[in-house]
Backbone as a ProteinNet text record, in pm:
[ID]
protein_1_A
[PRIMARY]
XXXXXXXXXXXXXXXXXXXXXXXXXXXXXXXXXXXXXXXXXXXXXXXXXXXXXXXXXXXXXXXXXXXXXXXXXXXXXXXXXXXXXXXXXXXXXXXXXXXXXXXXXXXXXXXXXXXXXXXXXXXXXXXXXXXXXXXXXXXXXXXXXXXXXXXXXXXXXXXXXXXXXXXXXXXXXXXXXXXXXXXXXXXXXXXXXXXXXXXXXXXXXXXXXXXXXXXXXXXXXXXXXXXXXXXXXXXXXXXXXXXXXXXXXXXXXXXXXXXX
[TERTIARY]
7082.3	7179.7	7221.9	7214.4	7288.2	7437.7	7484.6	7632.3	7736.7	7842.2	7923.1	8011.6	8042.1	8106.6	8006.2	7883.4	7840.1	7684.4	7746.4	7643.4	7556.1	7393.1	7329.2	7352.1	7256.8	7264.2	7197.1	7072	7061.2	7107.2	7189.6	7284	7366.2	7460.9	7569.4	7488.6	7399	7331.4	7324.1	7283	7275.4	7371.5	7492	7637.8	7675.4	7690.5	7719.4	7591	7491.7	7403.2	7394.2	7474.1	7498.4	7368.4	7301.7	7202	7203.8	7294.8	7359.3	7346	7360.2	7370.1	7527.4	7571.8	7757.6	7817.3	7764.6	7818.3	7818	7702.7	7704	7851.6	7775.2	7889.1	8015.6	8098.2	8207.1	8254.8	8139.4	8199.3	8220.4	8161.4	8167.2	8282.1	8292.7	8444.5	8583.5	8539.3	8649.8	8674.6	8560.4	8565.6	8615.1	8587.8	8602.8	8757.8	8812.6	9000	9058.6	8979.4	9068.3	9019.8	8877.4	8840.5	8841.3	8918.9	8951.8	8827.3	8755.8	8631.6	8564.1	8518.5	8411.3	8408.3	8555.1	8607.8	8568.3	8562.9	8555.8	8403.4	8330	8204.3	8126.7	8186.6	8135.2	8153.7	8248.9	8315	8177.8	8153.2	8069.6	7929	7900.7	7740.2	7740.4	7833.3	7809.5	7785.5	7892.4	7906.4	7718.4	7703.8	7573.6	7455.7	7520.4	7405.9	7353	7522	7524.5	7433.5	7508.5	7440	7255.7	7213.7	7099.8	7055.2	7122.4	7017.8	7056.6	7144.4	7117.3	7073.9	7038.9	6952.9	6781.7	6754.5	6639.6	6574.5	6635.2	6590.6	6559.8	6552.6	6586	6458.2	6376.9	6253.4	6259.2	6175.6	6188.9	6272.6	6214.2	6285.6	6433.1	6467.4	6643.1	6670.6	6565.2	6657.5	6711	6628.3	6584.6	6757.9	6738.9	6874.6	6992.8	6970.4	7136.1	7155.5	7046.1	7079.7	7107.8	7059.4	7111.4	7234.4	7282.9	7405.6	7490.7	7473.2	7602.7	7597	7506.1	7549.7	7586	7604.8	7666.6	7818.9	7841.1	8028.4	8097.8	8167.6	8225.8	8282.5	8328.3	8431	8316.9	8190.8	8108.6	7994.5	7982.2	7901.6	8009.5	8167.5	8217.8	8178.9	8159.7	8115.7	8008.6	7895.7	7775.7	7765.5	7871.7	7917.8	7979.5	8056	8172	8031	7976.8	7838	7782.2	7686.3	7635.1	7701.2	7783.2	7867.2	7897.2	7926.8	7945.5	7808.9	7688.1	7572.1	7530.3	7573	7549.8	7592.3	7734.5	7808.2	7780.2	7692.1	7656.8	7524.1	7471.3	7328.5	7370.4	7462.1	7497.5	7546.1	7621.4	7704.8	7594.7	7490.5	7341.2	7272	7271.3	7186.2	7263.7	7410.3	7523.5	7485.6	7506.9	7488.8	7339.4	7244.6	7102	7107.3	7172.4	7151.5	7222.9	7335.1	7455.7	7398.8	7315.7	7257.8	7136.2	7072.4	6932	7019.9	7162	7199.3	7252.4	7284	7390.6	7292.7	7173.8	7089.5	7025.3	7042.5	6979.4	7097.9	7187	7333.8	7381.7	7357.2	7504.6	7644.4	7621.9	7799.3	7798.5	7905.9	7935.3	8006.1	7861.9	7894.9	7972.1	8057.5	8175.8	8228.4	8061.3	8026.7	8073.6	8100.9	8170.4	8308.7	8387.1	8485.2	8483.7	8378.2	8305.3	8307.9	8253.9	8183.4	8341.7	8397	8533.3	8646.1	8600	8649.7	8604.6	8451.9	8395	8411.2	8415.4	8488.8	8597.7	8709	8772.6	8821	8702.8	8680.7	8597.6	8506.8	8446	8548.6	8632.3	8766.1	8861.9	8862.6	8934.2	8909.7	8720.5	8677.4	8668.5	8648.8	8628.6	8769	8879.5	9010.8	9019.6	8937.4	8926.3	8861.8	8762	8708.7	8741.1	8845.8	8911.5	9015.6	9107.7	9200.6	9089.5	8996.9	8926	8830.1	8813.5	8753.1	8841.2	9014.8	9098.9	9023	9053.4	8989	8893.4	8803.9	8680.4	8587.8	8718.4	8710.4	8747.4	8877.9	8887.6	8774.1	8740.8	8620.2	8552.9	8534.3	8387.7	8405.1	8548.6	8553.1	8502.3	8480.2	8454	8450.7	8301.5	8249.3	8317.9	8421	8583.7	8634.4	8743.8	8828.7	8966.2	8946.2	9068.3	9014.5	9162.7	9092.9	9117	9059.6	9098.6	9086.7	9159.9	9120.5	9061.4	8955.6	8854.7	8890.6	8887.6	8894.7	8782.4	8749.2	8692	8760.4	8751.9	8795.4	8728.4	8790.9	8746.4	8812.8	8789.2	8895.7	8985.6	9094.9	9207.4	9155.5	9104.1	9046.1	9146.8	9190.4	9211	9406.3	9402.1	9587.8	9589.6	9724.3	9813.9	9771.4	9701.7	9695.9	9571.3	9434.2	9315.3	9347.5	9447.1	9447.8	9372.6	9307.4	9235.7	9323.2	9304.4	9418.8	9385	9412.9	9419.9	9500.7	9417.8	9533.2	9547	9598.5	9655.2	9731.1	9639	9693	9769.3	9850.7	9932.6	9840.6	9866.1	9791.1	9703.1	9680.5	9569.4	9609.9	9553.5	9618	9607.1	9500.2	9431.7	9366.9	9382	9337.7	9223.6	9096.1	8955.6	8972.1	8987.3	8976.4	8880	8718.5	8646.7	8654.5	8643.6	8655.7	8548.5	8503.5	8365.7	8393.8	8343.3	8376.3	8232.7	8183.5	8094.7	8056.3	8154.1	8157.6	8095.5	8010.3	7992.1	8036.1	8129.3	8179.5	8152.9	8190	8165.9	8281.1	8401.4	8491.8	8648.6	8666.1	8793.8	8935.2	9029.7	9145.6	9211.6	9314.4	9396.7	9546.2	9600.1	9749.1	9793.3	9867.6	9871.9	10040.1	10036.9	10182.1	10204.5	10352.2	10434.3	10413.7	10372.3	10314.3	10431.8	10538.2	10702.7	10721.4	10785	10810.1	10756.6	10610.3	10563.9	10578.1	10665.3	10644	10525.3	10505.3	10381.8	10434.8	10359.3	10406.3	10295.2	10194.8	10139.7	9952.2	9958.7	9857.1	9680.1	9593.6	9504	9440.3	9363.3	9306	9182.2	9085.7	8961.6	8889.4	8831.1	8633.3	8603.2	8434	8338.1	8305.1	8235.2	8206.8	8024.2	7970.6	7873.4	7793.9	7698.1	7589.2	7553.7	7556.7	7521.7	7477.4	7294.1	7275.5	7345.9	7394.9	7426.6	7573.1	7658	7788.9	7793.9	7948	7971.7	8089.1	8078.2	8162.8	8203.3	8364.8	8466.5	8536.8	8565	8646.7	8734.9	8876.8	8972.9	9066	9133	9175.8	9300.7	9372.8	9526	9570.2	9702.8	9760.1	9827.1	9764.9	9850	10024.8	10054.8	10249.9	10259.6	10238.9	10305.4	10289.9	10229.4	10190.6	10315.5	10346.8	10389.6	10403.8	10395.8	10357.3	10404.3	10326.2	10342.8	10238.1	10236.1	10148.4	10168.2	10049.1	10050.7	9932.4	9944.6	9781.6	9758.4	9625.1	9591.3	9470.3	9551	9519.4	9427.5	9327.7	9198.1	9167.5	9172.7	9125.8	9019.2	8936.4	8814.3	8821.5	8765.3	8734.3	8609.4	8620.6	8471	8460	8326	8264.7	8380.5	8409.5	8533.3	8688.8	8701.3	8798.7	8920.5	8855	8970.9	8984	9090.3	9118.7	9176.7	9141.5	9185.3	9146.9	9248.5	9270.2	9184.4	9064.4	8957.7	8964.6	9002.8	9066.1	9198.7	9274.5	9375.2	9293.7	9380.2	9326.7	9439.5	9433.1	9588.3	9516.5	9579.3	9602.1	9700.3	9707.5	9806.3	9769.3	9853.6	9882.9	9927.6	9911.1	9986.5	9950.8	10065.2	10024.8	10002.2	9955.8	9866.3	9962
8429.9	8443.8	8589.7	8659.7	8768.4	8793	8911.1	8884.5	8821	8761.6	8643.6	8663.4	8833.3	8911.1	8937	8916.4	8924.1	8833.7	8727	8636	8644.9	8648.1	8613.3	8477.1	8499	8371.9	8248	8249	8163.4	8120.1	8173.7	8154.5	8074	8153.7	8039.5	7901.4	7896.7	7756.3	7654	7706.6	7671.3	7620.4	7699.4	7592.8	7485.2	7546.4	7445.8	7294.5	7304.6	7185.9	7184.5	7234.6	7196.8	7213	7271.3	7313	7450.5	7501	7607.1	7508.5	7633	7567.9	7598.9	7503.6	7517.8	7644.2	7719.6	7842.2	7930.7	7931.3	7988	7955.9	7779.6	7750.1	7741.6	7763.9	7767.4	7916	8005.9	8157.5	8152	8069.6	8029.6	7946	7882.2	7782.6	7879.4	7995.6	8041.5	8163.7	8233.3	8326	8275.5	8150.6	8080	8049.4	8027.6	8026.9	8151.5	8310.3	8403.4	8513.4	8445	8589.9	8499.4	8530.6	8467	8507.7	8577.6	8680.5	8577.3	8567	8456.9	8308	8264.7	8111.5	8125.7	8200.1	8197.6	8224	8294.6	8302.3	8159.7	8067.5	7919.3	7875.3	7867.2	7764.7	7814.2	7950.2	7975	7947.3	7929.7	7939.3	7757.9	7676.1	7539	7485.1	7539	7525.5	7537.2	7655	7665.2	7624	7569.2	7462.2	7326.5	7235.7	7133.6	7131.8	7225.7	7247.6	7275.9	7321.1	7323.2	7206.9	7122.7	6988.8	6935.5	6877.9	6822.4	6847.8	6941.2	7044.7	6979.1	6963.8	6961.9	7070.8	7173.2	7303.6	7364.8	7286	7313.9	7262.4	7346.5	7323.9	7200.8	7116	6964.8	6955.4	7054.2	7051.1	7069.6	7202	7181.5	7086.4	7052.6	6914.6	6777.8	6761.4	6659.4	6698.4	6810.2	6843.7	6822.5	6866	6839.9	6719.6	6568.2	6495.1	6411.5	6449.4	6420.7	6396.7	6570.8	6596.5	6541	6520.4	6507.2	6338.9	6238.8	6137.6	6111.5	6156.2	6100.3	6120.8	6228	6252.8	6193.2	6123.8	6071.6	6178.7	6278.7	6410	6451.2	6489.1	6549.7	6432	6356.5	6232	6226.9	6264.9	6294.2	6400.7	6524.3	6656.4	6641.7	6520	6566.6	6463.1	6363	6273.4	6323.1	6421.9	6542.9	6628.8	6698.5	6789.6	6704.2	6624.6	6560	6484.5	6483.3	6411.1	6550	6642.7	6743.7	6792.1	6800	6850.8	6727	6599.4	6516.6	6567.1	6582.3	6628.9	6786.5	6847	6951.9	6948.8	6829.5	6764.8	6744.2	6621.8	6569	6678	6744.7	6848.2	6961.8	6995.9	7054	7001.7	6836.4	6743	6679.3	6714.7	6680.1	6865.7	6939.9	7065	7110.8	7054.1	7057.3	6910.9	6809.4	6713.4	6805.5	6784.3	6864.4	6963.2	7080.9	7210.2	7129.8	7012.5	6967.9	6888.6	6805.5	6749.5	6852.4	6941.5	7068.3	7071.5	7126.2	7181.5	7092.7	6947.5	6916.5	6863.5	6905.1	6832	6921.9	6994.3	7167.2	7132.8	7027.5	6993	6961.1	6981.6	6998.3	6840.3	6872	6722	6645.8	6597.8	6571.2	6582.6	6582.3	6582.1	6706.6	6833.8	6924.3	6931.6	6797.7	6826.1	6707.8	6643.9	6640.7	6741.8	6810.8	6944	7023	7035.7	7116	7042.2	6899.2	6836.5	6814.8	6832.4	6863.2	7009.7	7118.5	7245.4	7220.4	7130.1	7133.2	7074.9	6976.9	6875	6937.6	7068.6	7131.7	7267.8	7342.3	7384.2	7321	7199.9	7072.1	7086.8	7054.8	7073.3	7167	7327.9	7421.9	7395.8	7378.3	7332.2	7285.8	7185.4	7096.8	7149.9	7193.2	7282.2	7341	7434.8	7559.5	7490.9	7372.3	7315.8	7243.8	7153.7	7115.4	7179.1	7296.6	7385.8	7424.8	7397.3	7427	7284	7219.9	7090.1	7048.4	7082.7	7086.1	7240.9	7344.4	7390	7393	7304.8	7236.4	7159.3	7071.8	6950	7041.9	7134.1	7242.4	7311.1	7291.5	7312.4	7240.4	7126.4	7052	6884.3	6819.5	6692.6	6553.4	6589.6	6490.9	6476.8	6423	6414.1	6526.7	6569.7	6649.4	6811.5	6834.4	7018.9	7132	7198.9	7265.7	7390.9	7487.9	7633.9	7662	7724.4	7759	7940.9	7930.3	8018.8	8065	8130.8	8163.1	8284.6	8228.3	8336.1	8345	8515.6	8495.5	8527.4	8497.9	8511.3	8675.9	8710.6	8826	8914.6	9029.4	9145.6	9298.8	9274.1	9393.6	9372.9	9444.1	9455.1	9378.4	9328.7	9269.3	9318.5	9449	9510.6	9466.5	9380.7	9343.2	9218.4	9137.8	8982.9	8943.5	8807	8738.8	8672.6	8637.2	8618.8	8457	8360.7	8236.1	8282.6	8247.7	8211.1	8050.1	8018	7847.7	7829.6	7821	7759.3	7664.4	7628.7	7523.7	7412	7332.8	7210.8	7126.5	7244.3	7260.7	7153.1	7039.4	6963.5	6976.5	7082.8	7115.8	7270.7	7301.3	7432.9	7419.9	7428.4	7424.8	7507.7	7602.1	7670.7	7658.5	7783.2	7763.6	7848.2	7860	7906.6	7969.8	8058.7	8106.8	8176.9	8120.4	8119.4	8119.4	8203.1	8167.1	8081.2	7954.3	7903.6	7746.8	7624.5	7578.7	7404	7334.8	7246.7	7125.2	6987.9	6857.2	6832.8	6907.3	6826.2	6977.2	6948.4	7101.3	7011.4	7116.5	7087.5	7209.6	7225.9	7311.1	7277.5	7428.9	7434	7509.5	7487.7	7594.5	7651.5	7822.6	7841.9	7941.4	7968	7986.5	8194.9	8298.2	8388.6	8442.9	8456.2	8526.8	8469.3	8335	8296.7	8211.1	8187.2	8113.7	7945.2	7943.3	7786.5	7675.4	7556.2	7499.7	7407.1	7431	7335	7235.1	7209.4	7095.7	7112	6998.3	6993.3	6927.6	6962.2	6874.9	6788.4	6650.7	6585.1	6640.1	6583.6	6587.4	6590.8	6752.5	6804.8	6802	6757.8	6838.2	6977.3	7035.3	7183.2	7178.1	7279.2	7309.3	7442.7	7395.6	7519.1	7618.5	7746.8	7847	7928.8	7936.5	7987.2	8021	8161.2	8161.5	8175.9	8104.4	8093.8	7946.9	7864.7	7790.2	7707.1	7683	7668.8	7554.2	7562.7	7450.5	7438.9	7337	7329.7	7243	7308.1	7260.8	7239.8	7127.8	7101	7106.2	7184.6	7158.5	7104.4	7022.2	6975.4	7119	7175.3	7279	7235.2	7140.5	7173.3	7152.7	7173.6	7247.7	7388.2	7470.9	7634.7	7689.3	7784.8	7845.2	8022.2	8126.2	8244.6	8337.6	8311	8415.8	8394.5	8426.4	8458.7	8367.8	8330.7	8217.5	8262.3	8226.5	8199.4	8054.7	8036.5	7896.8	7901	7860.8	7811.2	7734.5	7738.3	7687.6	7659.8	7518	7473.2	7411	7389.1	7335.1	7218	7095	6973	6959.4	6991	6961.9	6817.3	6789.2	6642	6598.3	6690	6602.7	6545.9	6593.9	6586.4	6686.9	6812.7	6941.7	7001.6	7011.1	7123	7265.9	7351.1	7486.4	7561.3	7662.1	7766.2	7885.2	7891.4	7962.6	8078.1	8040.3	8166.2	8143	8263.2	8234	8362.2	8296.2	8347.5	8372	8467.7	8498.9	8508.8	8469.9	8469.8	8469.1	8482.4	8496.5	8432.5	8303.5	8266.4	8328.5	8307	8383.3	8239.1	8296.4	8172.6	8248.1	8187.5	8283.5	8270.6
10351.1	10459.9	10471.4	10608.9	10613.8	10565.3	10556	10485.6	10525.5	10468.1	10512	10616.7	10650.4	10743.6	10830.3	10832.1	10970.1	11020.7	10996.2	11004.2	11122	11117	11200.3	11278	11445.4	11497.6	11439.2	11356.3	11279.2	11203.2	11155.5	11030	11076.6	11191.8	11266.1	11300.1	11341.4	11402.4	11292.6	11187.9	11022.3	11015.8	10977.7	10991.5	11048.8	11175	11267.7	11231.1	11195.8	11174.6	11036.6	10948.4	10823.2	10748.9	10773.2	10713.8	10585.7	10526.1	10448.8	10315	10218.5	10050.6	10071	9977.8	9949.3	9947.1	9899.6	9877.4	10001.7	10070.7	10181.9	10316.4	10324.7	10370.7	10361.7	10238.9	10176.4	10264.4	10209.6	10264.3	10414.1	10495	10616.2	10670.9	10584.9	10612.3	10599	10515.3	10433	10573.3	10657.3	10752.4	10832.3	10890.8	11015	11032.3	10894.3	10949.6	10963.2	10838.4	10837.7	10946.2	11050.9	11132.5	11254.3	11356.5	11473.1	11590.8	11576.6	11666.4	11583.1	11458.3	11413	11480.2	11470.8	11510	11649	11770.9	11874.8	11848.3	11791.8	11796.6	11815.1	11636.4	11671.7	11789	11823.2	11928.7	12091.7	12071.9	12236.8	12127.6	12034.1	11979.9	11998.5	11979.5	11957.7	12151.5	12200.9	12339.7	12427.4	12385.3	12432.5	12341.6	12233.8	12179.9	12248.5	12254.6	12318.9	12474.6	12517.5	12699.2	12685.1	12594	12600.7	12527.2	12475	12413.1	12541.9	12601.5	12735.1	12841.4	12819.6	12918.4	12907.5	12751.5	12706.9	12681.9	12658.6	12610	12494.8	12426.4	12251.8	12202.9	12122.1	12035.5	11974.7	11977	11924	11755.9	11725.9	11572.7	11573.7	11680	11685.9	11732.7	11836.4	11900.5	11815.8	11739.4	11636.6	11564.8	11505.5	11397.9	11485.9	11587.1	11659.6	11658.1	11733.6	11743.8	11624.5	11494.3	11375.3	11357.1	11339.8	11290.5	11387.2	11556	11633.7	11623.5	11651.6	11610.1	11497.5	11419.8	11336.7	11234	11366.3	11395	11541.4	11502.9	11640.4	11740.2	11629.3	11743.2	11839.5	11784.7	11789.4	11893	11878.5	11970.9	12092.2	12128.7	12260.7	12338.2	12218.6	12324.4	12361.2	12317	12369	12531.4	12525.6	12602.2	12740.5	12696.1	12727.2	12822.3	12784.9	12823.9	12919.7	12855.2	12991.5	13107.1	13064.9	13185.3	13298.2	13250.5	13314.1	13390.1	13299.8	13361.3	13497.5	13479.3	13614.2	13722.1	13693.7	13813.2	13924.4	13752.2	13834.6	13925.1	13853.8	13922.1	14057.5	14073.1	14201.1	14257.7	14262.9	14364.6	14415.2	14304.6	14373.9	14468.7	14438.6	14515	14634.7	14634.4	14773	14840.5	14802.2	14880.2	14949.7	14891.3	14966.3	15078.7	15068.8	15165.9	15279.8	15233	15353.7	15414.7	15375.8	15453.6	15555.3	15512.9	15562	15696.8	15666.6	15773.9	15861.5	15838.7	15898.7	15985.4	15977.8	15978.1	16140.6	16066.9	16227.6	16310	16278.1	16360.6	16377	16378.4	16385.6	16312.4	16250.2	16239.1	16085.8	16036.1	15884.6	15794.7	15748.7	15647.2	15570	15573.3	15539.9	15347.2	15312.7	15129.4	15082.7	15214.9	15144.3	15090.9	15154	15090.3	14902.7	14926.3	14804.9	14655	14719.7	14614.4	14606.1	14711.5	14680.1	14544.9	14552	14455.1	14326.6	14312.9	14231.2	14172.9	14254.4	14174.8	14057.9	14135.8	14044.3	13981.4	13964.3	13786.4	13724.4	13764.9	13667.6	13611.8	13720.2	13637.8	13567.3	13545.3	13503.3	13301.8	13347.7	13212.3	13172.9	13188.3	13132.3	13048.9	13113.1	13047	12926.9	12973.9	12834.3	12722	12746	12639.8	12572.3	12628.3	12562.4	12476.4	12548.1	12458.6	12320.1	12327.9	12247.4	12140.1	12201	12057.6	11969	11965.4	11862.3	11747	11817.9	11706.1	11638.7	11734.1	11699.1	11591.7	11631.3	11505.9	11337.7	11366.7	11255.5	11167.8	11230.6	11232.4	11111.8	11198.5	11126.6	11004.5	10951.1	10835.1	10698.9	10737.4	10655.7	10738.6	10626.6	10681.3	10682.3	10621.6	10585.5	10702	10697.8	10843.7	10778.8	10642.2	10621.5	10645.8	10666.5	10682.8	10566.9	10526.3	10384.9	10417.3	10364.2	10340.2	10159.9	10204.4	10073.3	10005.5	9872.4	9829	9666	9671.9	9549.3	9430.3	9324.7	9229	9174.3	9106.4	8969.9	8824.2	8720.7	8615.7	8625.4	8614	8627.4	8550.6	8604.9	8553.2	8582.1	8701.9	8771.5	8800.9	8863.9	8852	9002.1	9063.3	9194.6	9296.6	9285	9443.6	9516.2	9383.6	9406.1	9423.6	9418.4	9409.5	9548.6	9502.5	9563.1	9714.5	9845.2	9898.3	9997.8	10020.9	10081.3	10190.5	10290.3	10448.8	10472.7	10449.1	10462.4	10653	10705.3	10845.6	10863.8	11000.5	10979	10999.4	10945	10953.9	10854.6	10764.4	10656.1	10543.8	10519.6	10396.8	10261.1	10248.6	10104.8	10121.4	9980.1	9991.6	9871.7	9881.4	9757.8	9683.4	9541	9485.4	9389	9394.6	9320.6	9206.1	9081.9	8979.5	8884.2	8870.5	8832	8691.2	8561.2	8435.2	8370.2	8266.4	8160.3	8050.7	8067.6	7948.8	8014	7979.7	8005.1	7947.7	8018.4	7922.8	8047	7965.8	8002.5	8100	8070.9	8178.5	8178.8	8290.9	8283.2	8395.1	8353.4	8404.8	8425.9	8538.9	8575.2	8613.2	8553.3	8637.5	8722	8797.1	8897.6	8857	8824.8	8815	8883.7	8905.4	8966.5	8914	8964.8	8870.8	8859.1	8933.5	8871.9	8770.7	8759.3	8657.1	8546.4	8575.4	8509.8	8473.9	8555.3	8591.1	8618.5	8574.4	8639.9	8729.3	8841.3	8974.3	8997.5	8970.3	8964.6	8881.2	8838.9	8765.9	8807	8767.7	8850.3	8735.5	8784.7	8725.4	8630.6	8560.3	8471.7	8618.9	8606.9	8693.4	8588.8	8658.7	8622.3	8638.4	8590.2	8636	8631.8	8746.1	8803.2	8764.5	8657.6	8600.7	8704.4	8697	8845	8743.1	8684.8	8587.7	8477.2	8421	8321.4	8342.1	8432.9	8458.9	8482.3	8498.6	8551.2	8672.9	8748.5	8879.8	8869.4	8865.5	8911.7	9023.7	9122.9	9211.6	9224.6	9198.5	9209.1	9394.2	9392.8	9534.7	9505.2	9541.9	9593.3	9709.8	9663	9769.5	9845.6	9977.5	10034.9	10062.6	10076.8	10075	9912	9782.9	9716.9	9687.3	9837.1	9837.1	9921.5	9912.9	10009.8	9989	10059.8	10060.6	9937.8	9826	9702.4	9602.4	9481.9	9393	9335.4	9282.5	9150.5	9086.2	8964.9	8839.3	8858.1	8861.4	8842	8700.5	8582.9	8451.7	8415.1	8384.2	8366.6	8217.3	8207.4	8022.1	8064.1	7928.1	7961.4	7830.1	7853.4	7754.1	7704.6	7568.4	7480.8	7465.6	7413.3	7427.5	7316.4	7205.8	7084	7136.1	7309.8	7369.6	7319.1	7273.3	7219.8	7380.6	7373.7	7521.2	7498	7566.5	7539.7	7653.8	7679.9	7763.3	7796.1	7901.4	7952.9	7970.5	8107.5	8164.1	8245.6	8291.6	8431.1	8565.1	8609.6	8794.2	8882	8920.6	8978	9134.6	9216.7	9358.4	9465.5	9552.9	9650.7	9767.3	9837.6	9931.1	10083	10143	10311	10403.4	10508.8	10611.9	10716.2	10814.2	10934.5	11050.2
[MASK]
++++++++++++++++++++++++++++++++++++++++++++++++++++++++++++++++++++++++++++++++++++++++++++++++++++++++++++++++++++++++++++++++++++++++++++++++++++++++++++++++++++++++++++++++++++++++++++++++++++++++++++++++++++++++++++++++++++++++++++++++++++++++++++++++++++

């Protein structure tokens, strides 16, 4: 994949059809809430995806993947519902404006279907409407294959001083925030706390992960509930469980929250 700040158009298409390894897409989920020029990018790359599968324009193989991936999201099986319904109308109002010129034509007199098409203008300004209100949602959607919406973050264990901290934008709406954790040590089962980094408080704890071999490292992802976040610093505390069930303290990870 080109870099995560400036993804190619294949790349975006990739996403959007879920075709990305986790990681890729993660960095993609994670751009798409904090770069607003990216989020609008999806939103016109999907737009003119859709219009060209109903078009029939799309190489059998994309076509194939779209119709994959979109049946088998309901949000996503309306826009394509949403699209063609629109491309009819633009059918008919082509096919009302060539009758009307052919009758004009031998009647001198003006066909009454134009005030047709004048109404058809503006159910197709109607929908552009819709669109624009509906790609807020439908960018959500695209964060993830759940019906919940998350903001993603990656760390890594606290090396460097406050001014490098890692940083989460938590949107309104967001019910969970992913935090992945990238550690050298490789164990059967891990747990975290999330504290409070002024005072060291722990504000909530997470259940027994697994963690995920990434060669000679290993990756955990922890989910927070986003309303016990709100805009400041915390460490999130990382123990890991040996097969004897001993637990002990990995690493910590300091980060910082913001809301957008």
């Amino acid at each position: 994949m080109s870099d995560a700040r400036t993804p190619d158009d294949r790349t975006v298409v990739d996403y959007l059809l879920g075709a990305l390894s986790a990681d890729e897409t993660e960095q993609l989920d994670e751009l798409s809430i904090a770069d607003d020029d990216f989020a609008a990018r999806l939103t016109a790359t999907e737009n003119d995806l859709v219009d060209a599968y109903v078009r029939g324009r799309l190489p059998d193989d994309l076509a194939r993947r779209v119709r994959d991936q979109y049946v088998a999201s309901p949000a996503r099986q309306q826009k394509l519902r949403f699209a063609q319904a629109l491309l009819d109308h633009q059918t008919r109002a082509a096919t009302a404006a060539r009758l009307g010129d052919t009758r004009r034509n031998r009647t001198g007199l003006r066909w009454p279907g134009a005030r047709w098409l004048a109404a058809a203008a503006l159910l197709f300004i109607a929908a552009g409407t819709f669109l624009v209100f509906d790609n807020a949602r439908l960018r959500r959607q695209l964060l993830t294959d759940s019906q919940e919406a998350r903001a993603t973050l990656v760390l890594r264990p606290a090396t460097r001083g406050a001014s490098s901290l890692a940083t989460v934008v938590v949107p309104e709406g967001v019910s969970s925030v992913r935090l992945t954790l990238s550690h050298a040590d490789v164990l059967p089962l891990y747990e975290a706390s999330l504290k409070d980094a002024s005072q060291g408080r722990t504000i909530w704890q997470s259940g027994s992960v697994p963690g995920t071999p990434r060669g000679d490292v290993s990756e955990v992802t922890i989910t927070v509930p986003a309303n016990v976040l709100s805009p400041q610093t915390y460490v999130l505390e990382l123990r890991g469980r040996s097969a004897s069930g001993e637990s002990e303290v990995i690493n910590s990870y300091p980060f910082r929250v913001a809301n957008r």
